[in-house]
SESETOR-810496 format. One record per residue (C-alpha): residue number from 1; residue in one letter; z, x, y. Coordinates in Angstrom, 1 decimal, always signed. Layout:
BEGIN
[node NUM 'a' [Z X Y]]
...
END
This chain:
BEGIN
[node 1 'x' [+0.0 +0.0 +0.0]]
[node 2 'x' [+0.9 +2.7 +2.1]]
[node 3 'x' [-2.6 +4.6 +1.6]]
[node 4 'x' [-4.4 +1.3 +2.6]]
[node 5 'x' [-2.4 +1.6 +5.8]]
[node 6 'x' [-4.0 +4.5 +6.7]]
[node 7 'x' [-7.6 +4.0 +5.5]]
[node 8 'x' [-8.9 +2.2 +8.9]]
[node 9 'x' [-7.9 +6.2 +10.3]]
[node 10 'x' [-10.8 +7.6 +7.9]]
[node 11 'x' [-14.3 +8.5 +9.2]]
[node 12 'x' [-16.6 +6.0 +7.7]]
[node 13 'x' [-19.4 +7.6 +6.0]]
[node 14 'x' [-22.9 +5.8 +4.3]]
[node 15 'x' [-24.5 +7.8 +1.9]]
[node 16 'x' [-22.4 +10.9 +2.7]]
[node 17 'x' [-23.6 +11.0 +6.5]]
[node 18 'x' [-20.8 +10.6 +8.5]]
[node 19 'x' [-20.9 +7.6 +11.1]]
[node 20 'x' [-18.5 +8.6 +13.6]]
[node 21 'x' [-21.4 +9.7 +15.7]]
[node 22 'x' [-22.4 +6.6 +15.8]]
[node 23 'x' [-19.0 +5.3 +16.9]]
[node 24 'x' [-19.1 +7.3 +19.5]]
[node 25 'x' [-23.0 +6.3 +20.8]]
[node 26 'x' [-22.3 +2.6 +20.4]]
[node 27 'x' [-20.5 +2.1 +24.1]]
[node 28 'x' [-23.2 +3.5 +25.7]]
[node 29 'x' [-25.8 +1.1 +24.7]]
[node 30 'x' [-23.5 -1.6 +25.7]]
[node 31 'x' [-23.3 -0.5 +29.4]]
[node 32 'x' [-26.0 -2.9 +32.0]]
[node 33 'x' [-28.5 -0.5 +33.7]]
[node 34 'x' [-28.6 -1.2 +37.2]]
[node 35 'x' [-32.0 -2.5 +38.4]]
[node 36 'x' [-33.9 -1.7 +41.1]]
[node 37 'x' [-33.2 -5.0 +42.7]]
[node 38 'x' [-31.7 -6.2 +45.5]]
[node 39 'x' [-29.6 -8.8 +43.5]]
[node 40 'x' [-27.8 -7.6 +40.1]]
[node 41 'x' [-26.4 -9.7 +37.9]]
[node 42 'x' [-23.1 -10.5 +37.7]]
[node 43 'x' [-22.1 -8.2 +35.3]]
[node 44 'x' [-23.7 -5.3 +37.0]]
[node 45 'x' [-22.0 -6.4 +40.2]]
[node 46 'x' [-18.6 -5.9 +38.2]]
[node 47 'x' [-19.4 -3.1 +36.6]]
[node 48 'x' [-20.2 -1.0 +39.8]]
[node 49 'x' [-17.0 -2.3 +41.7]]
[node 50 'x' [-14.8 -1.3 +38.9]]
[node 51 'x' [-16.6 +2.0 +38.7]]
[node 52 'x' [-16.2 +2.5 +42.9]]
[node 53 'x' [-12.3 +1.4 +43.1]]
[node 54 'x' [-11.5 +3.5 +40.3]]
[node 55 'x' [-13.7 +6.8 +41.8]]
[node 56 'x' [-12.2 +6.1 +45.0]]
[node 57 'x' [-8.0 +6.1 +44.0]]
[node 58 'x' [-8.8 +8.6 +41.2]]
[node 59 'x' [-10.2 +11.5 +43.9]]
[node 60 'x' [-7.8 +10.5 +46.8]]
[node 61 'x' [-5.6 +13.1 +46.1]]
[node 62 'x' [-8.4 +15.9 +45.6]]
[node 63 'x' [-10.1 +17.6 +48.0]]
[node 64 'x' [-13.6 +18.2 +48.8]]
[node 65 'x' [-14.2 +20.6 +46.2]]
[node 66 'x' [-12.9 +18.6 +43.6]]
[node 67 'x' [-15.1 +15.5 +44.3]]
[node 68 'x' [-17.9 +17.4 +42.1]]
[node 69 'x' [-16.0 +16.2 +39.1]]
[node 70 'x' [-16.5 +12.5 +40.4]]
[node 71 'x' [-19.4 +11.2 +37.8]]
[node 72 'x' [-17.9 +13.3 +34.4]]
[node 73 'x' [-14.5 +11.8 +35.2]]
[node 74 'x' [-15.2 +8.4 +35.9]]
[node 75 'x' [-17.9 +8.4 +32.8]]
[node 76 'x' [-15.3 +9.8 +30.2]]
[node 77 'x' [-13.0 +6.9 +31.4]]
[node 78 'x' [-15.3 +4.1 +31.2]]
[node 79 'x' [-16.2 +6.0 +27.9]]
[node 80 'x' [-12.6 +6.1 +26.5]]
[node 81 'x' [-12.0 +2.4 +27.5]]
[node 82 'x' [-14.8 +1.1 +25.8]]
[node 83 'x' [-14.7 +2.9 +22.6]]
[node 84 'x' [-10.5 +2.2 +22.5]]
[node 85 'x' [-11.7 -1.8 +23.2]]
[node 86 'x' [-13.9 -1.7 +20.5]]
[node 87 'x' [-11.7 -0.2 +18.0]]
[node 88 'x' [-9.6 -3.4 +18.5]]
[node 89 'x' [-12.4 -5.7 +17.0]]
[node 90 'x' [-11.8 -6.4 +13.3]]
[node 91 'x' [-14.3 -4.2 +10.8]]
[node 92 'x' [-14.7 -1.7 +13.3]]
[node 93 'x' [-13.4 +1.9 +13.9]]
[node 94 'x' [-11.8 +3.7 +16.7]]
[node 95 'x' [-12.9 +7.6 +17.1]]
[node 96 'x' [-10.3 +8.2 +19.7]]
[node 97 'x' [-7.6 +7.8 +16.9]]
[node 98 'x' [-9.1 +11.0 +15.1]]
[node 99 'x' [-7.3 +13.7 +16.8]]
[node 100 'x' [-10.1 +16.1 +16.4]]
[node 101 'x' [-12.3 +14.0 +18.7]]
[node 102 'x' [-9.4 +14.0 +21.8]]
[node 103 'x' [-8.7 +17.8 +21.3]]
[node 104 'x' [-12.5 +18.1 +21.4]]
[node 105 'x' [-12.5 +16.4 +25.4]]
[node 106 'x' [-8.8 +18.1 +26.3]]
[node 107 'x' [-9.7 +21.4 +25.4]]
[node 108 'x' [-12.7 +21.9 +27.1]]
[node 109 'x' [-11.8 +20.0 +30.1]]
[node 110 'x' [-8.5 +21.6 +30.8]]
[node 111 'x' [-10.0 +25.2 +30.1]]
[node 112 'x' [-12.5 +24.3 +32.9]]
[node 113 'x' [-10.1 +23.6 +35.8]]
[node 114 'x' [-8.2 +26.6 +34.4]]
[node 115 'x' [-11.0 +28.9 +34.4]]
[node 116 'x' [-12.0 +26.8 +38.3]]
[node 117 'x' [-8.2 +27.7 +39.4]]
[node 118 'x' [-8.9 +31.4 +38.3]]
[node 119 'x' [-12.2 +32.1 +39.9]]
[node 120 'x' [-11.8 +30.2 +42.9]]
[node 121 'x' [-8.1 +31.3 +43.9]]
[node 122 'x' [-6.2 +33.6 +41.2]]
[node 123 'x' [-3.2 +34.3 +43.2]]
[node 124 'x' [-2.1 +30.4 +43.5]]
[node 125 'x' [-2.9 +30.2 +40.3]]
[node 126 'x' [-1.3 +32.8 +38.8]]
[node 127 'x' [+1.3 +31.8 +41.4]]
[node 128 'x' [+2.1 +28.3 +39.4]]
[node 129 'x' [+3.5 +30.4 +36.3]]
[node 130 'x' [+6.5 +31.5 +39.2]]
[node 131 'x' [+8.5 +28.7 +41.0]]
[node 132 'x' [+9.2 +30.5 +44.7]]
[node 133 'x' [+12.7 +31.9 +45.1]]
[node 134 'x' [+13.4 +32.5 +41.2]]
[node 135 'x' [+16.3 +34.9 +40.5]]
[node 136 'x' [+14.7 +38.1 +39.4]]
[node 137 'x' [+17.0 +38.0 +35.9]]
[node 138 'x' [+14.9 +34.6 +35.1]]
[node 139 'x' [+11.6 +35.8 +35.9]]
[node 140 'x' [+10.7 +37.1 +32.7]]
[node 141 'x' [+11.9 +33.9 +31.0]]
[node 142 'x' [+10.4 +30.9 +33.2]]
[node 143 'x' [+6.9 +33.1 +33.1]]
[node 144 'x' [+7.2 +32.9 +29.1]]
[node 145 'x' [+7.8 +29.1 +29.5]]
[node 146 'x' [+5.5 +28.4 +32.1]]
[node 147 'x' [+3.1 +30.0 +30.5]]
[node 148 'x' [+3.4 +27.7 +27.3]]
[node 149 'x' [+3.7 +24.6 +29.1]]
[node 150 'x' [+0.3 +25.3 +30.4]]
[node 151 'x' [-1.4 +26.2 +26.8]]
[node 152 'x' [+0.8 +22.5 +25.8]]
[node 153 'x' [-1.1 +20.6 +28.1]]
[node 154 'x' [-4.3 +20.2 +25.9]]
[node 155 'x' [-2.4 +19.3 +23.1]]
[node 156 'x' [-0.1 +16.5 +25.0]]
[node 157 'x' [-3.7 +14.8 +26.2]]
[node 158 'x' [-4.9 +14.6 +22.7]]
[node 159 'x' [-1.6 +13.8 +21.0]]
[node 160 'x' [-0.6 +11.3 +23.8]]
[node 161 'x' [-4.0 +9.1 +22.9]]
[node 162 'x' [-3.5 +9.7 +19.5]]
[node 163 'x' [-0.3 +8.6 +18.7]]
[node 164 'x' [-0.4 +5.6 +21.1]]
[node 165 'x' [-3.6 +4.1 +19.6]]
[node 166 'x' [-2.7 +5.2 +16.1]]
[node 167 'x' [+1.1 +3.5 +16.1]]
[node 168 'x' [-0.4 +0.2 +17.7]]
[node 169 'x' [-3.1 -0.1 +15.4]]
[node 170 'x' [-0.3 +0.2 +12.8]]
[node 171 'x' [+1.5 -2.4 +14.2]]
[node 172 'x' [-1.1 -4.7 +13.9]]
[node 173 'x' [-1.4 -4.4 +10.5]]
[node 174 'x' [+1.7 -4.4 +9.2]]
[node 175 'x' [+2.3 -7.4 +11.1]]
[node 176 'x' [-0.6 -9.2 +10.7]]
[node 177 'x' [-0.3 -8.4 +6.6]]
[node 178 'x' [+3.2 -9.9 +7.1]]
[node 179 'x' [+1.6 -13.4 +8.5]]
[node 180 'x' [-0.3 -13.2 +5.3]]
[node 181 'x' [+2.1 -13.3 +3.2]]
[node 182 'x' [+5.2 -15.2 +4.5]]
[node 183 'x' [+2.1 -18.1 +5.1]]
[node 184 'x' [+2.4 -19.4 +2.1]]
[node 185 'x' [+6.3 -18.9 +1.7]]
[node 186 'x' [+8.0 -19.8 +5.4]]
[node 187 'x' [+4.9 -21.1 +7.1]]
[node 188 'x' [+7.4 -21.4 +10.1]]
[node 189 'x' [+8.7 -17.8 +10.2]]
[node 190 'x' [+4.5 -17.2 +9.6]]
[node 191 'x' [+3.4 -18.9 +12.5]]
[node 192 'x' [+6.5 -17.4 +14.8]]
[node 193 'x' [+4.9 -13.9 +13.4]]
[node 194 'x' [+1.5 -15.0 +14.2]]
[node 195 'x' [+2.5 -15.2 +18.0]]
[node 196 'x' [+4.2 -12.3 +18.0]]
[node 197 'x' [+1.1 -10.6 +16.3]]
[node 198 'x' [-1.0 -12.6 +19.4]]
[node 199 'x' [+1.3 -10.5 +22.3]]
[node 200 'x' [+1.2 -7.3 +20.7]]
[node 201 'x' [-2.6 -7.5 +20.6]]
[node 202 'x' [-2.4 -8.1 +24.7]]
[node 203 'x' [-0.3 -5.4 +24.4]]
[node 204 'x' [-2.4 -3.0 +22.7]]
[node 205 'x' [-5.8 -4.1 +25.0]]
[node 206 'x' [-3.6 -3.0 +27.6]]
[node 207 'x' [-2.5 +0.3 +25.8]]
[node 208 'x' [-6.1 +0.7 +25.0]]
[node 209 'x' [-7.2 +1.0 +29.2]]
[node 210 'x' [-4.0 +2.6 +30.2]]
[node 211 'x' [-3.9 +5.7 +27.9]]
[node 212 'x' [-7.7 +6.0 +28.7]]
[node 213 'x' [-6.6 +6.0 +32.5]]
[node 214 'x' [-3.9 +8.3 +32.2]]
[node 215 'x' [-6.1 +10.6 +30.0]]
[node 216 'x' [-8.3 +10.8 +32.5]]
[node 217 'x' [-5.4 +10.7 +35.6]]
[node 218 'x' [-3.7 +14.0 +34.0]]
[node 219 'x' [-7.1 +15.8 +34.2]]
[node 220 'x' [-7.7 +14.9 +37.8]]
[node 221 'x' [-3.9 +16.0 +38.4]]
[node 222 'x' [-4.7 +20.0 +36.1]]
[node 223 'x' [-7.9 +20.0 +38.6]]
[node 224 'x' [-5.7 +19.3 +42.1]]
[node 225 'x' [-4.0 +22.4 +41.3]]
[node 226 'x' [-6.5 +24.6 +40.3]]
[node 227 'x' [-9.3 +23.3 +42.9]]
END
């Protein structure tokens, strides 16, 4: 029972070929195109203002330099909210509960405002790894912690989004296999289970958007201090 828990978590495969790939191309066929008319569609028209509200509080705290990162960062979260919405539709699986996949985007990302922060300005970078005024007996120490709270922060991005979309996924199972089988016994105690079941899957659509948002907050927040 346990290992059927844990089976939605494996990489579907047909013939041997994995299909994660095409997990991960879906979203982007689902996306409207904008037209080159003057009057989109409704969905279009939503679409854009969600895109231009979030742009617009997500680079408010960088400057200038950072607003290059504009279209990647807004992309990956549109990305990361769509593929996490999808993976709540029954029959269907989530890639961003594989924690391969999220190292694969936090690694790379986080290495490029690091490698940004070095290039651009080494000495307040390097300056980070050494709070001002430390004691010179604790400078050793807090540059040996600093240090691997900055090599941590890849791994808290992908672990964060794995864990969160992994434990509510969970969740829904073991309660929703619960309504099947107290149904039949205590169609009362069912039915108060069912409801229960019906709020923690409002729950998890809004775990779903926030842990893509805060995925893609953190990186805007590595990049404030290295751009």
């Amino acid at each position: 029972m346990m290992t059927s828990f844990f089976d939605q978590f494996a990489s579907p495969s047909f013939l041997g070929i994995p299909l994660i790939a095409v997990a991960i191309a879906l979203p982007w066929v689902l996306f409207p195109t904008p037209s080159s008319r003057w009057m989109n569609s409704r969905l279009t028209t939503i679409q854009a203002w969600f895109i231009n509200r979030f742009t617009s509080q997500l680079l408010m705290p960088l400057n200038v330099g950072g607003h290059k990162w504009a279209l990647m960062l807004t992309s990956l979260m549109v990305f990361l909210i769509t593929i996490n919405m999808l993976g709540l539709l029954p029959y269907t699986f989530t890639p961003t509960t594989q924690l391969s996949l999220n190292m694969g985007l936090a690694v790379p990302l986080w290495l490029a405002t690091v490698i940004i922060g070095m290039r651009n300005q080494p000495t307040v970078a390097l300056g980070h790894l050494l709070p001002e005024g430390t004691p010179i007996p604790l400078i050793p120490v807090l540059i040996i912690i600093e240090t691997i709270s900055l090599f941590i922060r890849p791994l808290a991005l992908g672990v964060r989004l794995t864990a969160n979309l992994t434990a509510g996924h969970l969740l829904i199972q073991l309660i929703a296999t619960a309504v099947f089988v107290l149904l039949p016994m205590m169609p009362t105690v069912a039915i108060l289970t069912a409801a229960v079941l019906f709020l923690l899957t409002l729950l998890e659509v809004a775990v779903a958007m926030i842990q893509a948002y805060v995925f893609v907050l953190l990186l805007s927040l590595y990049m404030q201090e290295n751009v």
